[in-house]
TORNUKE-523248 format. One record per residue (C-alpha): chain; residue number from 1; x, y, z. Coordinates in steps of 0.05 Angstrom, whole numbers, plus 5000, padded with zeros to 4 digits. Layout:
ch,i,c1,c2,c3
A,NUM,X,Y,Z
...
//
This chain:
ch,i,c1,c2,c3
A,1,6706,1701,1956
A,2,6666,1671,1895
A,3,6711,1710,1847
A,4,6773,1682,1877
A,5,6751,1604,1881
A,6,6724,1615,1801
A,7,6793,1655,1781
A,8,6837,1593,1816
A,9,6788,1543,1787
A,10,6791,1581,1718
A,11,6872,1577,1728
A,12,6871,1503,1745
A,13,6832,1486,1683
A,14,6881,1534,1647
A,15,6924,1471,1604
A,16,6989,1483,1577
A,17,7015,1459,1510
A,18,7087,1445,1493
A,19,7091,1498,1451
A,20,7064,1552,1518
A,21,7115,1521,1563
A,22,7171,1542,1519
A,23,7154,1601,1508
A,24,7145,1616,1581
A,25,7200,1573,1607
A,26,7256,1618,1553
A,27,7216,1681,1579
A,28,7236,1671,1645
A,29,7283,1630,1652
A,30,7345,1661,1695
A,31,7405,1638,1655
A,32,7368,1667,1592
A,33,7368,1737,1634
A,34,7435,1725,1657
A,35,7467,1724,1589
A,36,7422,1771,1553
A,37,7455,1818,1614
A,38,7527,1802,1585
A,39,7508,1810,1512
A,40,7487,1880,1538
A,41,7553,1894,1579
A,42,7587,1864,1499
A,43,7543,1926,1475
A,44,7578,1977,1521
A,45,7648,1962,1511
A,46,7634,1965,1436
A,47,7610,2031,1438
A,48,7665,2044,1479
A,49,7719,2026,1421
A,50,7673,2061,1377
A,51,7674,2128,1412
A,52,7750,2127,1430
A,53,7757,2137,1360
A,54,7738,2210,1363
A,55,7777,2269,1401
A,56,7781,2272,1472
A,57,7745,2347,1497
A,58,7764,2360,1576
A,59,7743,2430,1607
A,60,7778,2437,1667
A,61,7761,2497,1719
A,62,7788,2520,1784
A,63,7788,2564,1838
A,64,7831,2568,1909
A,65,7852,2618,1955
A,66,7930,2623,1967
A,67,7961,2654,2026
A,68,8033,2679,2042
A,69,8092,2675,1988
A,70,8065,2639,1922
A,71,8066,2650,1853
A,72,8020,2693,1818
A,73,7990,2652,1760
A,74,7977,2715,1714
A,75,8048,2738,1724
A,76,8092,2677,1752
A,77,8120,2725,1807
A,78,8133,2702,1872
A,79,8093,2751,1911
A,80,8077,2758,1983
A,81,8001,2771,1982
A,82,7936,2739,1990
A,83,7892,2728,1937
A,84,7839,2693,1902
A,85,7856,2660,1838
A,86,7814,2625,1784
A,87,7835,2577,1726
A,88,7804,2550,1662
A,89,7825,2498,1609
A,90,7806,2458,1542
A,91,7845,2400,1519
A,92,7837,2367,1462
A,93,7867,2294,1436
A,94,7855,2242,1376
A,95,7895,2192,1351
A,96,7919,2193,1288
A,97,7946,2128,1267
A,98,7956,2072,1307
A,99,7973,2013,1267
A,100,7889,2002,1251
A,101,7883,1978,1335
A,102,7829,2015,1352
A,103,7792,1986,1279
A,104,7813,1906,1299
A,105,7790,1921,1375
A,106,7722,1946,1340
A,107,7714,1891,1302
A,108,7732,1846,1364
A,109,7683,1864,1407
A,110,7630,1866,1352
A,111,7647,1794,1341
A,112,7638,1788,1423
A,113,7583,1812,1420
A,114,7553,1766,1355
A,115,7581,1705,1407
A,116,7534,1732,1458
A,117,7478,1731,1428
A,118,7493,1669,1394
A,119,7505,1634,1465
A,120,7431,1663,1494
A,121,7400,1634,1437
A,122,7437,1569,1455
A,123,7419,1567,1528
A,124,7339,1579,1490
A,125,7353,1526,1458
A,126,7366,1476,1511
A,127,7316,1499,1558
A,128,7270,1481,1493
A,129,7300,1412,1493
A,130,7294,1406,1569
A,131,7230,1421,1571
A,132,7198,1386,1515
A,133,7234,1331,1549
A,134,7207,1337,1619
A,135,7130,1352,1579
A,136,7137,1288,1544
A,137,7147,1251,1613
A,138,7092,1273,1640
A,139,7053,1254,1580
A,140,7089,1185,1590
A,141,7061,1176,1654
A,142,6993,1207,1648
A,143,6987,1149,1608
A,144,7019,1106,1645
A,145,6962,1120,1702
A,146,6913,1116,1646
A,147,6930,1048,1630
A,148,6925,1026,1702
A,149,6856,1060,1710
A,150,6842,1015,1655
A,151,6870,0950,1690
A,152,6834,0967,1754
A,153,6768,0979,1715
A,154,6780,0913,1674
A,155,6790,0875,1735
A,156,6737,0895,1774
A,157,6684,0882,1719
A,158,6722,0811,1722
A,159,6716,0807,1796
A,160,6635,0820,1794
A,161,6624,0762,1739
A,162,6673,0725,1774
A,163,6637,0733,1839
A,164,6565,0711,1807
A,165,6598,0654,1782
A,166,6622,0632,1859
A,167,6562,0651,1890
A,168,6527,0602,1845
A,169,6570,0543,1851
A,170,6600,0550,1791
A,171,6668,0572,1811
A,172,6703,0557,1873
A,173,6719,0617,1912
A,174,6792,0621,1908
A,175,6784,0658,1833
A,176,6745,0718,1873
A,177,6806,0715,1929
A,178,6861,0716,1869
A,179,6818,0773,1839
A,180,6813,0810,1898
A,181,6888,0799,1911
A,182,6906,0833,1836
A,183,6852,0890,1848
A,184,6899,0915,1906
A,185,6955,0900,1860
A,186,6922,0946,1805
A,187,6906,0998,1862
A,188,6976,1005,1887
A,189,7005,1009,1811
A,190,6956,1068,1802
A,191,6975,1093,1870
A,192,7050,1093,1845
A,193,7037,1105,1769
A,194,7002,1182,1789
A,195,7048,1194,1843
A,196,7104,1192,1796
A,197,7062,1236,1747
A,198,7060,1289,1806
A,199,7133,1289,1810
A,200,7142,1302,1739
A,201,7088,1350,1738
A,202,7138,1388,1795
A,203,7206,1370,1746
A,204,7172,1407,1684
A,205,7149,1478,1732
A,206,7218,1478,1765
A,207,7241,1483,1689
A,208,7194,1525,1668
A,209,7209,1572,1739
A,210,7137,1564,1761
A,211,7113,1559,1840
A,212,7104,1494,1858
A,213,7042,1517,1890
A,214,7023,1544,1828
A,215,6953,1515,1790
A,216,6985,1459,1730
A,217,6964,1429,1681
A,218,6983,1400,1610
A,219,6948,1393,1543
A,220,6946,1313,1532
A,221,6947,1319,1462
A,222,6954,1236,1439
A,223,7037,1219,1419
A,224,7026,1213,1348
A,225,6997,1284,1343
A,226,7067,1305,1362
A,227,7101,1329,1303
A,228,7168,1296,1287
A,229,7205,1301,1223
A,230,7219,1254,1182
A,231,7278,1204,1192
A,232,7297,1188,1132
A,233,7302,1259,1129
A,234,7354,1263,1184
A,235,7413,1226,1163
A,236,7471,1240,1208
A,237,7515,1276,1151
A,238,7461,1321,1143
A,239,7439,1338,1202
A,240,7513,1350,1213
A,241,7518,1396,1152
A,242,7467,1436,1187
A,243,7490,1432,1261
A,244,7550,1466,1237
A,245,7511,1520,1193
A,246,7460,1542,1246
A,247,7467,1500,1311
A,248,7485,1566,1359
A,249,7541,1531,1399
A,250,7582,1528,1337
A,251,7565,1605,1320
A,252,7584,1626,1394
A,253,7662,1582,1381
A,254,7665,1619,1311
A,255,7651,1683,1336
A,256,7702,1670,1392
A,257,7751,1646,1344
A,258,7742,1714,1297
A,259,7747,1749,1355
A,260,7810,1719,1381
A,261,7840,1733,1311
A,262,7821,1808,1314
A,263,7846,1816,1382
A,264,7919,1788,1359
A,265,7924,1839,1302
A,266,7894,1899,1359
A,267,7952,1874,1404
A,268,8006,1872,1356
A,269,7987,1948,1333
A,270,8017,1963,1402
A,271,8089,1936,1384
A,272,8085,2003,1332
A,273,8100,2078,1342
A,274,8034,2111,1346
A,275,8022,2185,1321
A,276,7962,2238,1344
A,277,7951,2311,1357
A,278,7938,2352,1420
A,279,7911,2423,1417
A,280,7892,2465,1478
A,281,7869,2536,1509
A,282,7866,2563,1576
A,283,7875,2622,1620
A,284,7879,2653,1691
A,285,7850,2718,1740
A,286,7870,2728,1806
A,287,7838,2780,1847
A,288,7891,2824,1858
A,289,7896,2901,1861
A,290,7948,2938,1826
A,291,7974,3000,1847
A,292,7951,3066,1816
A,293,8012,3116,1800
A,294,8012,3187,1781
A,295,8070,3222,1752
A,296,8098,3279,1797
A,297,8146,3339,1794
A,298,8216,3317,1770
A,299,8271,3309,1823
A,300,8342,3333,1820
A,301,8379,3265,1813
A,302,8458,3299,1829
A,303,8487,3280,1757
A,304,8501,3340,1707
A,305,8514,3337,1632
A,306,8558,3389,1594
A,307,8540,3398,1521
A,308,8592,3445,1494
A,309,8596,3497,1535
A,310,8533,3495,1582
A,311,8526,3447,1639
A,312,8456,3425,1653
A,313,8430,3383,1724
A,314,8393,3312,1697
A,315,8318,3305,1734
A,316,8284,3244,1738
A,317,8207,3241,1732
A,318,8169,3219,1791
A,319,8119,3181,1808
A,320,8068,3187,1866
A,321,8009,3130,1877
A,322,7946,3151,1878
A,323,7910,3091,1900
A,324,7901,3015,1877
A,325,7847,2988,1825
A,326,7823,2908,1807
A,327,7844,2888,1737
A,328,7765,2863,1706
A,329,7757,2794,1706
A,330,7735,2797,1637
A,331,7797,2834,1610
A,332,7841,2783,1656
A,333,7815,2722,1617
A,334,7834,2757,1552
A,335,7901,2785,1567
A,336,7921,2719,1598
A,337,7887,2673,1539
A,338,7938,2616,1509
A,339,7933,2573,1459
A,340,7976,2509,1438
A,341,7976,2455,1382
A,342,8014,2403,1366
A,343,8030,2332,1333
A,344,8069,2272,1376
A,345,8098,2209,1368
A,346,8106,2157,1411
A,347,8145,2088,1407
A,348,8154,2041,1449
A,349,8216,2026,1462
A,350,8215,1980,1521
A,351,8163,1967,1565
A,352,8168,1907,1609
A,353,8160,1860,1542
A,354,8079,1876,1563
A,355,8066,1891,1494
A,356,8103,1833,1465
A,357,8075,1796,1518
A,358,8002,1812,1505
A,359,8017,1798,1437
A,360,8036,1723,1447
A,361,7988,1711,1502
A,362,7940,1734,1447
A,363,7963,1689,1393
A,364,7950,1623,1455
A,365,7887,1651,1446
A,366,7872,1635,1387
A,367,7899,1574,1383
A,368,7864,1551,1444
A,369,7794,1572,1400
A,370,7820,1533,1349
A,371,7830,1470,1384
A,372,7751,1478,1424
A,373,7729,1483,1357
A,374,7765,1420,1325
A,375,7740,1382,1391
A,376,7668,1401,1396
A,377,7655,1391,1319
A,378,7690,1318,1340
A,379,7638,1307,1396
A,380,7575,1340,1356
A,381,7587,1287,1303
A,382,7593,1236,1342
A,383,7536,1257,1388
A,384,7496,1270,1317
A,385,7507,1193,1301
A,386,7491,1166,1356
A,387,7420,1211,1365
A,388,7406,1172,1290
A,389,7426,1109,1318
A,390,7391,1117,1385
A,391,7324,1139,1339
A,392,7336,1086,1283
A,393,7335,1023,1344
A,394,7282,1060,1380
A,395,7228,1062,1320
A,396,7243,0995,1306
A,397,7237,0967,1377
A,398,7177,1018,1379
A,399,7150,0975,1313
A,400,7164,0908,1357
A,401,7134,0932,1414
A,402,7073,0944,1379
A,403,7076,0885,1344
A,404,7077,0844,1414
A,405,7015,0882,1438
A,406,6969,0862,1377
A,407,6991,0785,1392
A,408,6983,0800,1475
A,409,6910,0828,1461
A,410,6887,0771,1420
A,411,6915,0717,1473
A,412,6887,0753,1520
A,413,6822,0757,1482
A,414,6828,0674,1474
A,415,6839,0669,1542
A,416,6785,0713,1568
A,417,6735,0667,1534
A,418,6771,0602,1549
A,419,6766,0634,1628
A,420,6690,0651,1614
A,421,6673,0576,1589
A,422,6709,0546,1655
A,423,6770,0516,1616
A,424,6826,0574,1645
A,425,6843,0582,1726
A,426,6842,0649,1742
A,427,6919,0642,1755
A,428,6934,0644,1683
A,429,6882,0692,1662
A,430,6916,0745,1702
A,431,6982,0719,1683
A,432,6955,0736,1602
A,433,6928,0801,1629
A,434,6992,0816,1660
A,435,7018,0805,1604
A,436,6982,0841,1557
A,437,6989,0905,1604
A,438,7051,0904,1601
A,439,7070,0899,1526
A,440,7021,0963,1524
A,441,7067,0996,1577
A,442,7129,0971,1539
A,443,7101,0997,1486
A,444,7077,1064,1511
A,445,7152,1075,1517
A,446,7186,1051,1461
A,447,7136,1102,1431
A,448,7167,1163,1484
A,449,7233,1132,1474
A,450,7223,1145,1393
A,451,7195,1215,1404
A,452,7251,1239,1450
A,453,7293,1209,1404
A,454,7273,1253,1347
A,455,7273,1309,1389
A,456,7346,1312,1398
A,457,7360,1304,1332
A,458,7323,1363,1316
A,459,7352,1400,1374
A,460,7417,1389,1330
A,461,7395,1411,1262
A,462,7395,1480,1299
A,463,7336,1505,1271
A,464,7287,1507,1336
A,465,7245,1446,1361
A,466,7183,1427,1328
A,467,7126,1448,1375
//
């Protein structure tokens, strides 16, 4: 039992880092496995085209039993007998020329399978953004509970000089009562604050396909530790530049688009006479016994023949069985051993308009590629500019925000020790510490805001979240 309480402990004290939680989240994560299974069906029906560029090789064998009037395969007499019989065959097939289909199908699904890949390193990629995302939020509100640990701690120290103060006549007791009254304020924003922690500690393990059960928790490292790039770095035709050159969703709609292309020119091979060569062997054995024969003494047939003068009586020979004997297998196969080669041509004439058909419906294709590309390189840039916008207004409100908690901590400062020399209710001291907490909290996310801002704009240079 003490092992198991110090492992779980030893797990609970375990902290994550943003750059763990990616790494576990893409490891197993189920779309990742889903599409890492299609890339390897992509492999298969490449090799496929690959191998169907060699001969076919079939070796066919068989064996029955035939009964009353059939056809004797070594013969092809029409016999009435039963017998056993045994066949063999090789066939051979490759294509010869084909208008280069089988090369442009190749090269199709190669490009398939370049779009596969491309699209699992795409779904990576947004699982990185989604969870860097849900592990900033729960940075965001670890703080935010921070803060109001803070606020609670401040207040009560407030509340026990306050309390002196009334218990020696020095203040009336209605500052204690308003003191009180925030304390329970502060208690039930901390109550709030870490019960919306929780439920972004349960958002980030549903991305990252943990338990919910499971022992959590994350490295706190402070928000300017995070490393961003630099914006002046990421102007929008840039970052554009480099969405197009490595961001994955625009490799998966090339590849799509070269594949398209490769499958028109496969199709319109079909609309072609095509040429290959066949070559075969086989042979037969039945299990038939043939009669034995013997010849015998001549027989008188009734016909005569006169040469000149004599007259001689014509015999024919005889012949008497003897008994009946199997034909060896072995010597069957090699008297009844064929052999055929040859070179064909076909062309299609008319088929339905399927090939045409296939051809044109191909051709859509392509165009259709063409037009999802045009579109999303539309929305990317669009979406590219307004990520720089959304970062540009968020550092500077970030820079105002901070700007309003330097002049919030020094009025609160001036009212703290107006407050401590009897000249401020406590009314409008907690109405400057109010304040003040929340131009921190306003602050504490304009500063999120900025991060997750940069973030995305990274996620679009295509070159893998900073971490």
């Amino acid at each position: 039992m003490p092992l198991i309480v110090s492992g779980l402990a030893a797990m609970a004290q375990d902290k994550w880092d943003l750059r763990r939680c990616v790494e576990y989240a893409i490891a197993n994560n189920i779309t990742v496995k889903q599409n890492e299974l299609q890339t390897r069906f992509s492999e298969l029906t490449y090799k496929e085209s690959r191998l169907a560029q060699l001969p076919s090789l079939n070796l066919q064998a068989s064996t029955g039993y035939r009964f009353g009037r059939s056809e004797n395969p070594t013969t092809g007499v029409l016999e009435d007998n039963n017998f056993l019989s045994a066949g063999f065959s090789l066939q051979s097939g490759v294509t010869l020329f084909n208008w280069f289909t089988q090369k442009n199908t190749i090269e199709a699904n190669r490009l398939t399978i370049e779009a596969d890949k491309a699209l699992v390193r795409k779904v990576q990629d947004d699982i990185a953004l989604t969870v860097a995302v849900a592990y900033l939020q729960v940075l965001l509100t670890r703080e935010q509970a921070n803060l109001a640990k803070i606020q609670i701690a401040t207040t009560i120290e407030l509340l026990a000089n306050t309390r002196k103060k009334v218990d020696a006549g020095i203040l009336p007791e209605l500052n204690a009562a308003e003191l009180e009254a925030q304390l329970s304020r502060d208690s039930s924003n901390l109550i709030s604050a870490e019960a919306t922690h929780q439920q972004f500690i349960l958002q980030l393990k549903a991305a990252l396909n943990l338990d919910a059960g499971a022992p959590f928790d994350v490295d706190t490292p402070p928000v300017d530790k995070i490393p961003l790039d630099n914006l002046a770095d990421l102007q929008p035709e840039a970052v554009f530049a480099l969405a197009l050159a490595n961001l994955p969703l625009t490799k998966v709609i090339d590849y799509r688009l070269q594949s398209a292309r490769k499958s028109v020119e496969a199709a319109k091979g079909f609309l072609y006479p095509r040429f290959s060569a066949f070559g075969g062997m086989g042979s037969n054995y039945v299990n038939i016994k043939l009669p034995q024969y013997q010849v015998g003494a001549p027989k008188a047939t009734g016909a005569f023949v006169t040469v000149g003068s004599n007259t001689y009586d014509v015999f024919a020979p005889s012949f008497v069985q003897v008994g009946e004997k199997a034909v060896p297998f072995g010597r069957q196969i090699n008297n009844n051993f064929s052999q055929n080669i040859g070179i064909a041509l076909s062309i299609p004439v008319f088929n339905g308009g399927s090939a045409r058909s296939n051809w044109e419906r191909s051709k859509l294709i392509v165009k259709q590629w063409e037009l999802n590309k045009e579109q999303d390189n539309q929305t990317l840039k669009q979406d590219i500019y307004k990520a720089y916008n959304d970062a540009t207004a968020a550092l500077q409100k970030f820079y105002a925000d901070k700007k309003s908690v330097e002049t919030s901590a020094k009025s609160n400062e001036f009212a703290q020790k107006r407050y401590d020399l009897n000249l401020l209710s406590t009314y409008d001291l907690l109405s400057s510490q109010n304040n003040y907490l929340r131009a921190k909290i306003q602050a504490l996310y304009s500063q999120y805001d900025y991060v997750f801002k940069m973030k995305l704009l990274e996620y679009y240079k295509g070159q893998g979240i900073k971490l």
